[in-house]
C-alpha positions as CSV (number, residue, x, y, z in Angstrom):
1,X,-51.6,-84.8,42.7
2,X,-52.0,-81.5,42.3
3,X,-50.5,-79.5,39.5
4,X,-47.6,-77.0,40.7
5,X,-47.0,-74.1,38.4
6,X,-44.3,-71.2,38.9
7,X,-44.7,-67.5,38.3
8,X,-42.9,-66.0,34.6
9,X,-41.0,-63.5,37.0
10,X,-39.6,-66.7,39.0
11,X,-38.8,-68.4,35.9
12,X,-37.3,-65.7,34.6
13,X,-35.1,-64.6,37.7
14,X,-33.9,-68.6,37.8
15,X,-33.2,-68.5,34.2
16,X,-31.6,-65.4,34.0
17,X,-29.1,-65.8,37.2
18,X,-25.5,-67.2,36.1
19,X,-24.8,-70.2,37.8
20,X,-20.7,-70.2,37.2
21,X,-20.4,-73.5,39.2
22,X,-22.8,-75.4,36.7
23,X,-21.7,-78.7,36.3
24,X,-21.9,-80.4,32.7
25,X,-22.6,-83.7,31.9
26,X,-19.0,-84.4,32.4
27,X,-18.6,-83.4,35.5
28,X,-16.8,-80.0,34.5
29,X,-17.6,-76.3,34.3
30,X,-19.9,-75.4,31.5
31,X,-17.0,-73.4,29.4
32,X,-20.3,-71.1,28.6
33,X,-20.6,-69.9,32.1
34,X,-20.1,-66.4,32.7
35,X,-19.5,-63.9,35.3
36,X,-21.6,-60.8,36.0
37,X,-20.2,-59.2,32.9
38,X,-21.3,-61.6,30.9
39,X,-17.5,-63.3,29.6
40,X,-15.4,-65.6,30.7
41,X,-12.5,-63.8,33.0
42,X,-14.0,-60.2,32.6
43,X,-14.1,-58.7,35.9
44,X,-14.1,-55.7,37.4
45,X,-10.7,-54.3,37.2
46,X,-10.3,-55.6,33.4
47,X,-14.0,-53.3,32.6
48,X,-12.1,-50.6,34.4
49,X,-9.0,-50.8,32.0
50,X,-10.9,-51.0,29.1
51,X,-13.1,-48.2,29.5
52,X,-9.9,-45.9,30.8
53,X,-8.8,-46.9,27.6
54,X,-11.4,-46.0,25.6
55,X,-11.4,-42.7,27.2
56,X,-8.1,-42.2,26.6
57,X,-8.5,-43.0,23.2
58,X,-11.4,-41.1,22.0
59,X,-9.3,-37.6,22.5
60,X,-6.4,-38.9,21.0
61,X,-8.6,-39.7,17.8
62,X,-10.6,-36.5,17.7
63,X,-7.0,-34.8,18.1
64,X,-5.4,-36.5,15.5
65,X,-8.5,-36.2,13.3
66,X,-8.5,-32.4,13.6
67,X,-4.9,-32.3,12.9
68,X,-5.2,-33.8,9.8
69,X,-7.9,-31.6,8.9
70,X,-6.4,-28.7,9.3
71,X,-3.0,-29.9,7.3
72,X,-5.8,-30.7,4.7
73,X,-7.4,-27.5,4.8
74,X,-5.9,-25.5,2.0
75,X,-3.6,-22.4,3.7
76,X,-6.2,-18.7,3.2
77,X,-3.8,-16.5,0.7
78,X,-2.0,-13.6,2.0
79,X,-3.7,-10.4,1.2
80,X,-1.6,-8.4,-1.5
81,X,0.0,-5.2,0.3
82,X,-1.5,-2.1,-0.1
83,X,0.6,0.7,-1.4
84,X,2.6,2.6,0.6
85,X,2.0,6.5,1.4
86,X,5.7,6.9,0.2
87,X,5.7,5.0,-3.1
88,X,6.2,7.3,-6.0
89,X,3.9,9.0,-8.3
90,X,4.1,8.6,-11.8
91,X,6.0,11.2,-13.5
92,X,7.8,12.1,-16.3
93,X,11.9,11.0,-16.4
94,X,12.4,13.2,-18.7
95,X,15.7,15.7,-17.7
96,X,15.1,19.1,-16.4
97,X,16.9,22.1,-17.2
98,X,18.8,23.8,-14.4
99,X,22.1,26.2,-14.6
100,X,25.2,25.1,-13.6
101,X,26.8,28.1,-12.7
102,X,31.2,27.5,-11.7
103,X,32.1,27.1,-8.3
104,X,35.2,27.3,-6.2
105,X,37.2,24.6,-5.5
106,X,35.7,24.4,-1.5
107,X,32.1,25.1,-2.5
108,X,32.4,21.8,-5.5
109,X,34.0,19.4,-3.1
110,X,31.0,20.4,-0.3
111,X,28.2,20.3,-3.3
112,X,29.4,16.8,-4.4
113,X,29.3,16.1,-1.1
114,X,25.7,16.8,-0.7
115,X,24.3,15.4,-4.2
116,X,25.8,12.1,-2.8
117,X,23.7,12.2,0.3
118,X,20.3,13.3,-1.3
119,X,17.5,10.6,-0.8
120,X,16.1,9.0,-4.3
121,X,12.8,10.4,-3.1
122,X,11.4,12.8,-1.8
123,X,8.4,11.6,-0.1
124,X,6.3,10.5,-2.9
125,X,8.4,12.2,-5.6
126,X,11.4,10.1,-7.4
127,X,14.2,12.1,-8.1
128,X,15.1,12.3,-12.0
129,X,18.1,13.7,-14.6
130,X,19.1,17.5,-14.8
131,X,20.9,18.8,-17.9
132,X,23.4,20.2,-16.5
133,X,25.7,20.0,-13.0
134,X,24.6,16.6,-12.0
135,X,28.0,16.8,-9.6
136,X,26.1,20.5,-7.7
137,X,21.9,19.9,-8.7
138,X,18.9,17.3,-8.3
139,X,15.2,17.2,-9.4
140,X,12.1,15.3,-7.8
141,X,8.9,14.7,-9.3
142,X,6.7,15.9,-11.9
143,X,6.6,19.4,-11.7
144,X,10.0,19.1,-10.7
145,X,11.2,20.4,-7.2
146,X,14.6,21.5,-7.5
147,X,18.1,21.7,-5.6
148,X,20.7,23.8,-6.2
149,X,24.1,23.8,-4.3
150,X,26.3,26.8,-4.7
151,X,25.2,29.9,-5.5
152,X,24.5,33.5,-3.7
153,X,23.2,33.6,-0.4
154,X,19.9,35.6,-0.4
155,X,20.5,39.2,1.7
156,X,17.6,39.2,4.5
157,X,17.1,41.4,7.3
158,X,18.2,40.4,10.7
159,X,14.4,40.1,12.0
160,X,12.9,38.2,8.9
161,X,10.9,35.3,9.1
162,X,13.0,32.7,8.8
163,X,12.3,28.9,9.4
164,X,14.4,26.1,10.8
165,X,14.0,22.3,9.4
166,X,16.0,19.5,11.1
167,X,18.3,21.8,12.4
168,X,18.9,23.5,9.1
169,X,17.7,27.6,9.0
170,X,16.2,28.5,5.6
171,X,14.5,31.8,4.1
172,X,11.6,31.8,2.3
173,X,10.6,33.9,-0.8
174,X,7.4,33.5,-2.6
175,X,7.2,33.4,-6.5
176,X,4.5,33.3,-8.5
177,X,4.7,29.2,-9.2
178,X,7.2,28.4,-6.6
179,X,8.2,28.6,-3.3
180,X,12.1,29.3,-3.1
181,X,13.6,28.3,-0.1
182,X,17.8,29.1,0.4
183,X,19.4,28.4,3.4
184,X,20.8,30.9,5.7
185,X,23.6,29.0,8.0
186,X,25.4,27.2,6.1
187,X,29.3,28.1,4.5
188,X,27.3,27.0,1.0
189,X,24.4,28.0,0.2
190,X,21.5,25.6,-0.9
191,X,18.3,26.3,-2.5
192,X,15.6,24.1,-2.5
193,X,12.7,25.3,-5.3
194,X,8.8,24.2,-4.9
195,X,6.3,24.0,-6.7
196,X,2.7,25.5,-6.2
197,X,1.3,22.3,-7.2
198,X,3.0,20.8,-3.7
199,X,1.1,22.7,-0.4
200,X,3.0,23.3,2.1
201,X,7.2,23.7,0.7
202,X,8.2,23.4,4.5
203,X,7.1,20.0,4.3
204,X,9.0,19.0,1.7
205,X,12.7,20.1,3.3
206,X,12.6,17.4,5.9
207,X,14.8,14.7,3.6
208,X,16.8,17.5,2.1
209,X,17.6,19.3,5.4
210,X,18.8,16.0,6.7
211,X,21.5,15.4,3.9
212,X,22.5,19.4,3.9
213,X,23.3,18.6,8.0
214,X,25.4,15.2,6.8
215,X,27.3,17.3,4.0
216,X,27.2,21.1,4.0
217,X,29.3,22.7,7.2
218,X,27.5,25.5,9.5
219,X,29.1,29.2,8.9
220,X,28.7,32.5,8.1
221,X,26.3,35.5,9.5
222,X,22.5,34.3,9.8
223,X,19.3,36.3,11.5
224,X,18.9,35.8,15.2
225,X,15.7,33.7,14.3
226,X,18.6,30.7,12.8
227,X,19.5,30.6,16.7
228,X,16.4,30.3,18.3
């Protein structure tokens, strides 16, 4: 008789299909049978669950992962503030000397008025004691600018140069280490002193005009340039 062989491939294919309907020696399924995916009751819809889930899944762990990195991560410090352009110099707090000359009853009731609507600075310059007539004067900075309530109105020409602030008209004279500014419009008059050491005096009336508006009344004669 001749000899009968059979290819690898063959053997291989015949080995390797899944025969689900095997029988055993007992006359049942082999229990190690197996569908195509290779387990007992895996089909196709149960793959198809399993890898939705999976997908599902991976996010959700990359999600929560990151999340509890970043309540891990330690929080990046707030950068300190940088100073302000309005926060005071340093200066002296020592008291500076200024006159208190009397008033009238209507010019002491309006000056109070006024010293209780100055600003504690003005713009960098922190307002500090006086020696005398705290209830009618106020000092800022170091040299100290100056106001004084009360007083004498300065006598100007009707065409002089005069200069209006927030509403408020002042006259400007120049001294040798000031600049002496005295309103023009107003029933009592206020003078405002600056220093050389602080360019530009007009500058500095902005705060000041505002509280002379809130506190000192409008009146008397002024140059035509207070009504331009």
């Amino acid at each position: 008789m001749d000899e009968q062989t059979s290819s690898p491939a063959a053997s291989a294919g015949a080995a390797d299909a899944p025969d689900a309907a095997a029988p055993t020696a007992a006359g049942k399924p082999d229990p190690a049978a197996t569908t195509a995916a290779g387990k007992p009751g895996w089909d196709r819809s149960t793959r198809r669950a399993a890898l939705f889930a999976t997908l599902v899944a991976v996010p959700v762990t990359v999600a929560v992962a990151g999340f509890t990195f970043a309540k891990l991560t330690p929080d990046t410090p707030a950068a300190a503030p940088s100073p302000t352009p309005t926060s005071a110099r340093p200066q002296s707090t020592a008291p500076i000397e200024m006159a208190a000359p009397a008033l009238a009853e209507r010019p002491t009731v309006v000056c109070r008025a006024l010293v209780s609507q100055l600003p504690d600075t003005v713009r960098d310059l922190a307002q500090r004691p006086v020696t005398a007539g705290a209830e009618q004067n106020a000092a800022y900075g170091d040299p100290a600018l100056t106001v004084a309530c009360g007083g004498t109105e300065p006598s100007v020409d009707a065409t002089a140069d005069v200069w209006t602030v927030n509403n408020v008209c002042w006259f400007a004279s120049e001294q040798p280490e000031a600049t002496v500014l005295t309103t023009l419009d107003r029933e009592t008059p206020v003078t405002v002193t600056v220093p050389r050491a602080y360019p530009g005096p007009l500058q500095w009336l902005t705060p000041i005009s505002d509280a002379v508006v809130r506190a000192v009344p409008s009146g008397g004669d002024s140059p035509a340039g207070c009504h331009g």
